[in-house]
Biopython code that builds the backbone (N, CA, C, O; Angstrom):
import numpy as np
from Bio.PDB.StructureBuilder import StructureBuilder

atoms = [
    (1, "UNK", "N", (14.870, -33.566, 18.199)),
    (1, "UNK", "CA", (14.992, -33.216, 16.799)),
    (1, "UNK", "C", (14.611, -31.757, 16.611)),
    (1, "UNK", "O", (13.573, -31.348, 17.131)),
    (2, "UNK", "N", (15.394, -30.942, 15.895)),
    (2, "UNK", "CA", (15.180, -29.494, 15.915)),
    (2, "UNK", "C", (14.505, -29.147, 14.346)),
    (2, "UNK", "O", (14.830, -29.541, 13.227)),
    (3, "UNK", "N", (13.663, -28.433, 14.711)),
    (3, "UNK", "CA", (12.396, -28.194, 13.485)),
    (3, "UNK", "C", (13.285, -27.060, 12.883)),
    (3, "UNK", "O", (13.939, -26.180, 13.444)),
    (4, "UNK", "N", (13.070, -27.411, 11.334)),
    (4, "UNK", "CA", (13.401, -26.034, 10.276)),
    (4, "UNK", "C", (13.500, -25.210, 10.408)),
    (4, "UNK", "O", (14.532, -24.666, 10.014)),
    (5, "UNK", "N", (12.472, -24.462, 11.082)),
    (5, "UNK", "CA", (12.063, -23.203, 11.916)),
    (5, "UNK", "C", (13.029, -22.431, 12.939)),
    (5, "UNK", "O", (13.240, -21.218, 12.970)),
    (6, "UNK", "N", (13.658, -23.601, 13.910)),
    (6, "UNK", "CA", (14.932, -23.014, 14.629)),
    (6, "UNK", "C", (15.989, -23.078, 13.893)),
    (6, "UNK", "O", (16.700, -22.187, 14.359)),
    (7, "UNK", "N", (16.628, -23.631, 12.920)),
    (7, "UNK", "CA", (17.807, -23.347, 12.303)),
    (7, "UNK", "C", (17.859, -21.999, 11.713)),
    (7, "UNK", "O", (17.029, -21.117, 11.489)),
    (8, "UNK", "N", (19.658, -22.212, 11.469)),
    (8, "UNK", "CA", (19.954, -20.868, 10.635)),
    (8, "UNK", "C", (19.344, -21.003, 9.325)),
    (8, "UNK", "O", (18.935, -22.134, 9.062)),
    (9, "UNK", "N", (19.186, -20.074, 8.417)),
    (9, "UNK", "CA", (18.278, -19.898, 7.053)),
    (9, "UNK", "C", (19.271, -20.469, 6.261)),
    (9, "UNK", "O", (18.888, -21.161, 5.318)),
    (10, "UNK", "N", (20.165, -20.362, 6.399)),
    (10, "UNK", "CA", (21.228, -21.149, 5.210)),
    (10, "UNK", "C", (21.012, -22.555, 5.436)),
    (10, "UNK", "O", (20.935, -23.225, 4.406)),
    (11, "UNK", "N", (20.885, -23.229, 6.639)),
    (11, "UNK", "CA", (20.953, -24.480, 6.790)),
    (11, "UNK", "C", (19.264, -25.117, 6.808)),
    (11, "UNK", "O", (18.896, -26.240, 6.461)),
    (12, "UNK", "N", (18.630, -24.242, 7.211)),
    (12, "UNK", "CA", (16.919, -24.395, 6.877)),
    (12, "UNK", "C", (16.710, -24.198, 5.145)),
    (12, "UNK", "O", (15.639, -24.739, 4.866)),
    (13, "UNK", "N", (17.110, -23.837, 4.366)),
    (13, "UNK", "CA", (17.456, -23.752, 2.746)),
    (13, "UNK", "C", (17.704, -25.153, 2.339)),
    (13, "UNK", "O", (17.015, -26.051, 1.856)),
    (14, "UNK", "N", (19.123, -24.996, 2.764)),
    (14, "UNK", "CA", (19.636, -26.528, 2.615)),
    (14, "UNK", "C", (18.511, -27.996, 2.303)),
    (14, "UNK", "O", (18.379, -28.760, 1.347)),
    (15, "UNK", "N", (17.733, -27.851, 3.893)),
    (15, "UNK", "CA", (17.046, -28.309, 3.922)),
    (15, "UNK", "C", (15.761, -28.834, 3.186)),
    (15, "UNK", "O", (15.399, -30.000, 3.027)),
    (16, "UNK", "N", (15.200, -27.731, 2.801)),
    (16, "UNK", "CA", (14.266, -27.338, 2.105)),
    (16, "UNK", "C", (14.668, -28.075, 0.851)),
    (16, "UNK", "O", (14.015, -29.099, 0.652)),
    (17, "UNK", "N", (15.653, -27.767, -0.092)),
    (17, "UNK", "CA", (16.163, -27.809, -1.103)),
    (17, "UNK", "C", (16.485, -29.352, -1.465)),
    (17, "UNK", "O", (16.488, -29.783, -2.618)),
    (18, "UNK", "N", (16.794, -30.222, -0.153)),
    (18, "UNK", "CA", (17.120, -31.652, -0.146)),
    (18, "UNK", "C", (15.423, -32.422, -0.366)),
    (18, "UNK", "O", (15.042, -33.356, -1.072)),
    (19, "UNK", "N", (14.632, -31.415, 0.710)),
    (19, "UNK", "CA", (12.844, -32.073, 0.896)),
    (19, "UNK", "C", (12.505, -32.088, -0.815)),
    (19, "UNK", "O", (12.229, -33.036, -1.549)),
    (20, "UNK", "N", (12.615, -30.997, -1.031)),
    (20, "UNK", "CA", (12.353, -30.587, -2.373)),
    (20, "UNK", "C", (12.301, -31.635, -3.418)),
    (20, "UNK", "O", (11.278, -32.180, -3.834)),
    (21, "UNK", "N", (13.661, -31.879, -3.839)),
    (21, "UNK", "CA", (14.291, -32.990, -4.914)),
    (21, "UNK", "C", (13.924, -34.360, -4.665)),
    (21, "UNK", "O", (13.627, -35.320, -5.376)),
    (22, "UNK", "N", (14.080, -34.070, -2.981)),
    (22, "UNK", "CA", (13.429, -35.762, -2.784)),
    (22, "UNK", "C", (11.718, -36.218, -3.292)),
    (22, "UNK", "O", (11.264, -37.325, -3.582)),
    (23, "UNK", "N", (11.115, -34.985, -3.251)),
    (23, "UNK", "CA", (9.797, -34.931, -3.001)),
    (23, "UNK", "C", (9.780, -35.040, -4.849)),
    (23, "UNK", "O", (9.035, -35.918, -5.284)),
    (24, "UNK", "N", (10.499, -34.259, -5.824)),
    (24, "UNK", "CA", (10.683, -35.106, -7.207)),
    (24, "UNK", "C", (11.195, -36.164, -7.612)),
    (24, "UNK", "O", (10.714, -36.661, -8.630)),
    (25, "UNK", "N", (12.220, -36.768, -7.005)),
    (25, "UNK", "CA", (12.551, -38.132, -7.397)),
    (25, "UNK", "C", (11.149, -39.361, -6.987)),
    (25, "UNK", "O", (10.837, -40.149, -7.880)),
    (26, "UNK", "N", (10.498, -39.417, -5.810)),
    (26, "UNK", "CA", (9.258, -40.003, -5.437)),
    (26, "UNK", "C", (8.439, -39.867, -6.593)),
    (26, "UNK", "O", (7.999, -40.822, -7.233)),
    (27, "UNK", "N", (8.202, -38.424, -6.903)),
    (27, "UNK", "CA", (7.246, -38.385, -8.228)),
    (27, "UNK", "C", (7.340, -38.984, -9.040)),
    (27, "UNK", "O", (6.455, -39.761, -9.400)),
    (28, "UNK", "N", (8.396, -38.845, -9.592)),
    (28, "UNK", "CA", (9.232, -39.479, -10.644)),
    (28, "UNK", "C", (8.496, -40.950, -10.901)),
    (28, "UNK", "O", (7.771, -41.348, -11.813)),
    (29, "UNK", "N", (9.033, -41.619, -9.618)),
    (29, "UNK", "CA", (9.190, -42.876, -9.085)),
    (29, "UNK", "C", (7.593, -43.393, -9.046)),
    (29, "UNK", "O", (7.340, -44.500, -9.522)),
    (30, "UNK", "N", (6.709, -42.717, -8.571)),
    (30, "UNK", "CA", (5.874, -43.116, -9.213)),
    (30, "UNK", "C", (5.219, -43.032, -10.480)),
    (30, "UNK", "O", (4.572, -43.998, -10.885)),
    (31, "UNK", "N", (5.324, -41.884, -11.214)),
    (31, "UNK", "CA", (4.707, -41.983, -12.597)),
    (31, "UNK", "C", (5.033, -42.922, -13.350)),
    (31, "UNK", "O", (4.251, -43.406, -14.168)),
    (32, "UNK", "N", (6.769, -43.491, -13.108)),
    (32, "UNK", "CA", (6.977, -44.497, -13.770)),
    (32, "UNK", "C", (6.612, -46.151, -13.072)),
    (32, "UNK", "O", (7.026, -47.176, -13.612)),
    (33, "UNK", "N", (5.911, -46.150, -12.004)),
    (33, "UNK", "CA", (5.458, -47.352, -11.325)),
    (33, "UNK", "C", (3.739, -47.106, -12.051)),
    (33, "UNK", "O", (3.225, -48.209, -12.238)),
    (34, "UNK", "N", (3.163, -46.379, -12.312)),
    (34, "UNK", "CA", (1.715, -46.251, -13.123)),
    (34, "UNK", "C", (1.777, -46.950, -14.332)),
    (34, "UNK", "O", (0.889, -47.654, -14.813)),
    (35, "UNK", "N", (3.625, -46.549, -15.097)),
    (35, "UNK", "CA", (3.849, -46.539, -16.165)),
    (35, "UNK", "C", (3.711, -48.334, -16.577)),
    (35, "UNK", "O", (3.072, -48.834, -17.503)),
    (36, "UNK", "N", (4.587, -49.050, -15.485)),
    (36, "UNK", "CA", (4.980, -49.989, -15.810)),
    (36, "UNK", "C", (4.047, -51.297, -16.243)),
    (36, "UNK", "O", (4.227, -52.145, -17.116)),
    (37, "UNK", "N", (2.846, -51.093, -15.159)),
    (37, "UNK", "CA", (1.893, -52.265, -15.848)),
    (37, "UNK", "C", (2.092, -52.156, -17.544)),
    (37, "UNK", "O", (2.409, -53.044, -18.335)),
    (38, "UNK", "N", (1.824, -50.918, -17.752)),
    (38, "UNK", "CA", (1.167, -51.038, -19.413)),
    (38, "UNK", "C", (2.763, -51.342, -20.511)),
    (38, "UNK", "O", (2.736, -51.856, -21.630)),
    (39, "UNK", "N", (4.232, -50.769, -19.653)),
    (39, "UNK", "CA", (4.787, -51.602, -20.653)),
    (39, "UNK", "C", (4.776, -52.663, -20.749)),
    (39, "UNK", "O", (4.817, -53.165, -21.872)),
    (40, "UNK", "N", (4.695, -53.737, -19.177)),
    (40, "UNK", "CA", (4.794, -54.924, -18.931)),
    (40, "UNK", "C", (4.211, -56.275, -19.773)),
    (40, "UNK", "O", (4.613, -57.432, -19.897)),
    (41, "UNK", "N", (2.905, -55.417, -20.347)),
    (41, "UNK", "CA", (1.945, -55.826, -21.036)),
    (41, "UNK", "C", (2.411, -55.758, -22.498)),
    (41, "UNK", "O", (2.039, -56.568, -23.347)),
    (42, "UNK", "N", (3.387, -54.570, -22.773)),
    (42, "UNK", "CA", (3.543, -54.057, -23.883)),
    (42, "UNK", "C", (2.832, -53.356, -24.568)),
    (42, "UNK", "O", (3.024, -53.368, -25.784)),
    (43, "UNK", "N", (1.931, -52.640, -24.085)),
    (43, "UNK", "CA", (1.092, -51.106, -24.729)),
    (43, "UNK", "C", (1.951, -50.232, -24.935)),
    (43, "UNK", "O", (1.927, -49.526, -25.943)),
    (44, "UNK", "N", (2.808, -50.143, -24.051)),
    (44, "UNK", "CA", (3.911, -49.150, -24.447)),
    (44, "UNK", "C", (5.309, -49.910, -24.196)),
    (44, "UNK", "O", (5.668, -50.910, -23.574)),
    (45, "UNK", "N", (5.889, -48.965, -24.965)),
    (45, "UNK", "CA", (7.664, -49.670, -25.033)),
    (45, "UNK", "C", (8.729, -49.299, -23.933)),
    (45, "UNK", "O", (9.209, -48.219, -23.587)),
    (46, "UNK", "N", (8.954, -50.821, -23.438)),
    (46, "UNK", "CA", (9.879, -50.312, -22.254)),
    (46, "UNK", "C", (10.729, -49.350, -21.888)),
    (46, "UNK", "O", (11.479, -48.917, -22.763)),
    (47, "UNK", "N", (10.793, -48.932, -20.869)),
    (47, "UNK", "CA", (11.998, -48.228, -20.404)),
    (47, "UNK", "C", (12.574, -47.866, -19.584)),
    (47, "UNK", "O", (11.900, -46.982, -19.055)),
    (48, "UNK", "N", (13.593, -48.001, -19.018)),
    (48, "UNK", "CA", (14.125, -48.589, -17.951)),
    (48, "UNK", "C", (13.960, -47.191, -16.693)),
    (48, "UNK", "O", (13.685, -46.030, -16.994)),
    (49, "UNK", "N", (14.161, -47.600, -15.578)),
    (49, "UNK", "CA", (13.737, -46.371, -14.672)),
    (49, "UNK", "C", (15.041, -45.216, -14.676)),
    (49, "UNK", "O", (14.815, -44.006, -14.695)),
    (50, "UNK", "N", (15.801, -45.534, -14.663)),
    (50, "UNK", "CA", (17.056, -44.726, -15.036)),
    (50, "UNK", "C", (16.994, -44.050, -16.630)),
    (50, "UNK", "O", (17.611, -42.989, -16.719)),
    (51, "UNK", "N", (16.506, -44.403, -17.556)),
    (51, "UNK", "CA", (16.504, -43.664, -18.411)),
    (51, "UNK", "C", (14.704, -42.707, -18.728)),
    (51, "UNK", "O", (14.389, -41.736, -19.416)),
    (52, "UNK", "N", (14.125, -43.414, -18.030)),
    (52, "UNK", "CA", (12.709, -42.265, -17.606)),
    (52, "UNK", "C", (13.303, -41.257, -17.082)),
    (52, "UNK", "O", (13.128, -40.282, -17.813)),
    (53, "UNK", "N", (14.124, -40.921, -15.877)),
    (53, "UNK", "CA", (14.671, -40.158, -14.977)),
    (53, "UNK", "C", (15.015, -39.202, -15.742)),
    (53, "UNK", "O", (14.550, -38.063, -15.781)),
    (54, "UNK", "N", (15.639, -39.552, -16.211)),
    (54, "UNK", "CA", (17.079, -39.289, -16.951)),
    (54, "UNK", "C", (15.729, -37.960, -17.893)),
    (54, "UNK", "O", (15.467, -36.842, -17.449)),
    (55, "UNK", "N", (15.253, -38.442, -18.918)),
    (55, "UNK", "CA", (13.960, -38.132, -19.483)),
    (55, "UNK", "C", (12.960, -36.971, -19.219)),
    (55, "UNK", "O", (12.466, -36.178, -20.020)),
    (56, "UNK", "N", (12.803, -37.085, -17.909)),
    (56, "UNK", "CA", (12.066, -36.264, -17.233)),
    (56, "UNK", "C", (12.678, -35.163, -16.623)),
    (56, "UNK", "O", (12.175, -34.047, -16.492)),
    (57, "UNK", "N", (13.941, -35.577, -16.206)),
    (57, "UNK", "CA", (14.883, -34.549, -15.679)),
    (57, "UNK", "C", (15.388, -33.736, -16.702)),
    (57, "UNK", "O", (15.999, -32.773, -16.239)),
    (58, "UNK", "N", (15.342, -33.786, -18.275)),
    (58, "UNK", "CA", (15.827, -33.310, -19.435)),
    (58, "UNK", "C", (15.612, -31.790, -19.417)),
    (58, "UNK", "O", (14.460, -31.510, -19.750)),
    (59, "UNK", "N", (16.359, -30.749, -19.135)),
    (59, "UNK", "CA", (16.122, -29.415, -19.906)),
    (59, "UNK", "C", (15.008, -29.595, -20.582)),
    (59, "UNK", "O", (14.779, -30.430, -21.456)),
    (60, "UNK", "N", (14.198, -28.629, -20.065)),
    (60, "UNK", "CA", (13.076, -28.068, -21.416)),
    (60, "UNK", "C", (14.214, -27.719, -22.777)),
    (60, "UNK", "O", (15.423, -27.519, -22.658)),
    (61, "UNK", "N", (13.427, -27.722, -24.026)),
    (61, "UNK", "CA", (14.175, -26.936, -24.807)),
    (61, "UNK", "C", (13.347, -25.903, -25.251)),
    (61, "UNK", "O", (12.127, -25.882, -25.414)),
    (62, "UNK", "N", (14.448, -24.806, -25.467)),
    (62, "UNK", "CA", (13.593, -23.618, -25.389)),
    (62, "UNK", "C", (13.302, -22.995, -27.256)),
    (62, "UNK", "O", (14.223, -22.407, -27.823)),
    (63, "UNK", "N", (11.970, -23.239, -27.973)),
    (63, "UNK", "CA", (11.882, -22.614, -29.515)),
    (63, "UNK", "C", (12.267, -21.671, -29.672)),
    (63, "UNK", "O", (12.666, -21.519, -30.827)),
    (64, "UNK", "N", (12.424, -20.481, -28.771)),
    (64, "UNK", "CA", (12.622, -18.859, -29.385)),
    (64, "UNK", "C", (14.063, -18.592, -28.730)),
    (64, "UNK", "O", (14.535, -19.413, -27.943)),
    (65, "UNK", "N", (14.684, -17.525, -29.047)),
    (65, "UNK", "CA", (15.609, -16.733, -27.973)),
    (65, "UNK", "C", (15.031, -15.066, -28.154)),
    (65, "UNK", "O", (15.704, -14.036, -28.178)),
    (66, "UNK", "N", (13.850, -15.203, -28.246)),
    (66, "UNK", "CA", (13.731, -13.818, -28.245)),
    (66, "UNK", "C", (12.737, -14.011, -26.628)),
    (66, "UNK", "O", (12.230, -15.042, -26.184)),
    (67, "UNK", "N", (12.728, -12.651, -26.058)),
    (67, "UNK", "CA", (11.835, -12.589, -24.689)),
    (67, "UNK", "C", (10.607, -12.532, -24.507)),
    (67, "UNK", "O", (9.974, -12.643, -25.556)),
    (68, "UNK", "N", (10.010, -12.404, -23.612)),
    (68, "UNK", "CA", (8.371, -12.925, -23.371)),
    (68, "UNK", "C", (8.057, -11.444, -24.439)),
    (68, "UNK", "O", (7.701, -11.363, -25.615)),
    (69, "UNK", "N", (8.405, -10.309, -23.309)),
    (69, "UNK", "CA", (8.006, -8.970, -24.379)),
    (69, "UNK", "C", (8.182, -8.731, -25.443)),
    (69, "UNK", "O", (7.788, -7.701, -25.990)),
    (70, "UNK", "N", (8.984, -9.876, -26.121)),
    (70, "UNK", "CA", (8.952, -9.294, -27.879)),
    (70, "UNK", "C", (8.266, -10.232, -28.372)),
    (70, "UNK", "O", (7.810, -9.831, -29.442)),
    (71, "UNK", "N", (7.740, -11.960, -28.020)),
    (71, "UNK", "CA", (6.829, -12.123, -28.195)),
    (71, "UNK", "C", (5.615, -11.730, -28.335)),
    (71, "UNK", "O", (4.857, -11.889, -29.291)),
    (72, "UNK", "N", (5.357, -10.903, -26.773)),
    (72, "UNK", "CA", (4.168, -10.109, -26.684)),
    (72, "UNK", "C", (3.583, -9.028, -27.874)),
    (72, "UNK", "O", (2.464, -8.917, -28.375)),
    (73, "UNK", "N", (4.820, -8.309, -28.084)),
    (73, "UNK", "CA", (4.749, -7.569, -28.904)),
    (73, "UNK", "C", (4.190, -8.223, -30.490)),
    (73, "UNK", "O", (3.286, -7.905, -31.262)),
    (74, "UNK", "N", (4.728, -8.763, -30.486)),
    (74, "UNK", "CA", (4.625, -9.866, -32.157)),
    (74, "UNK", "C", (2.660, -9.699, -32.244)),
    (74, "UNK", "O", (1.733, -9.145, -32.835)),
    (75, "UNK", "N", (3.084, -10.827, -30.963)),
    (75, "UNK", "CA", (1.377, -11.265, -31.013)),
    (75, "UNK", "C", (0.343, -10.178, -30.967)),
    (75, "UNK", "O", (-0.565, -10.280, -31.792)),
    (76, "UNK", "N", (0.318, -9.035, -30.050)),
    (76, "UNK", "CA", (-0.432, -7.787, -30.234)),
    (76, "UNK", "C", (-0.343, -7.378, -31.815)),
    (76, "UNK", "O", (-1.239, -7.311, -32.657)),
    (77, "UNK", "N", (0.778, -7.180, -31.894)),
    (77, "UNK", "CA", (0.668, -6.734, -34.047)),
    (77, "UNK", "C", (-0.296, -7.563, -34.412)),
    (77, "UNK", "O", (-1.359, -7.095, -34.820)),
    (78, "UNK", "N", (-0.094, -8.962, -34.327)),
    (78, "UNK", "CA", (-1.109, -10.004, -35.397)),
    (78, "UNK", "C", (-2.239, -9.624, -34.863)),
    (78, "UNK", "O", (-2.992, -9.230, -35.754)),
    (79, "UNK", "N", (-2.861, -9.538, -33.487)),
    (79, "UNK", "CA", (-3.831, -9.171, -32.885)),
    (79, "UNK", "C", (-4.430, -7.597, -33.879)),
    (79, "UNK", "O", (-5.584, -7.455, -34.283)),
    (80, "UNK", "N", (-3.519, -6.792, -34.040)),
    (80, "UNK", "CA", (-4.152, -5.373, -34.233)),
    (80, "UNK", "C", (-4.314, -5.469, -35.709)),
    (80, "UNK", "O", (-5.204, -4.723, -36.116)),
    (81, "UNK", "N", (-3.502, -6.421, -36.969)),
    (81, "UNK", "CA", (-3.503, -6.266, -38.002)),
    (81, "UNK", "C", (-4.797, -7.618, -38.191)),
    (81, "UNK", "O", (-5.437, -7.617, -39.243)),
    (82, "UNK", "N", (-5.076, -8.623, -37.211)),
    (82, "UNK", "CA", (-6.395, -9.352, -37.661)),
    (82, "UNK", "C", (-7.907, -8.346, -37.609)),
    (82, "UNK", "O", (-8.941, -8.465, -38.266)),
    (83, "UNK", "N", (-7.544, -7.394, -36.599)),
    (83, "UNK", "CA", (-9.168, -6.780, -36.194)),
    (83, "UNK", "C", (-8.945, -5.725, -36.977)),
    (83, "UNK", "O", (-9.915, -4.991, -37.164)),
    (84, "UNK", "N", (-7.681, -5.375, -37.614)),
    (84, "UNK", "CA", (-7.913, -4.115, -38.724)),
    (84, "UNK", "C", (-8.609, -4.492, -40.023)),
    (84, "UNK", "O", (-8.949, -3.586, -40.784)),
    (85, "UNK", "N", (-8.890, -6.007, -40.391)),
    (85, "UNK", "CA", (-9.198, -6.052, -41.581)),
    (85, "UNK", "C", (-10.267, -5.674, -41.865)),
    (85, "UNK", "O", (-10.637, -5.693, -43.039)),
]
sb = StructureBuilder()
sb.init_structure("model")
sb.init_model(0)
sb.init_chain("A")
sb.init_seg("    ")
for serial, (resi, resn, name, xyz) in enumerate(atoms, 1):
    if name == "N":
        sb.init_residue(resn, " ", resi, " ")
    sb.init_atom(name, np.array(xyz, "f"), 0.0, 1.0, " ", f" {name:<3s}", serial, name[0])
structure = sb.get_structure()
């Protein structure tokens, strides 16, 4: 069996990139196996493992379209106009 290390970088990527996703779907797979006693019980409301996935895998959504630096900027103003008072 040939280690990561001797492959070409495109195909050691590859690799990487498959460990990767697998190594989140497991996660996944368990947060929602923690999950399940307590719906089972009904503390919380079912939901099926395919639509947890589904859930977790969701795009962030993003509040602003403006950039970190014009945020930054914003917040320094409120910063300079709170300590000016």
């Amino acid at each position: 069996m040939a280690l990561v290390a001797d492959l070409p970088l495109s195909v050691a990527g590859d690799y990487i990139d498959h460990a990767i996703e697998q190594e989140r779907e497991e996660a996944i797979l368990e947060q929602w196996k923690r999950l399940y006693p307590w719906m089972a019980a009904g503390l919380l409301g079912f939901k099926p493992y395919s639509e947890f996935r589904s859930e977790v895998l969701k795009p962030q959504i993003r509040y602003s379209q403006k950039s970190f630096e014009e945020i930054e900027a914003e917040m320094a103003a409120v910063v300079a106009a709170y300590e000016g008072r």
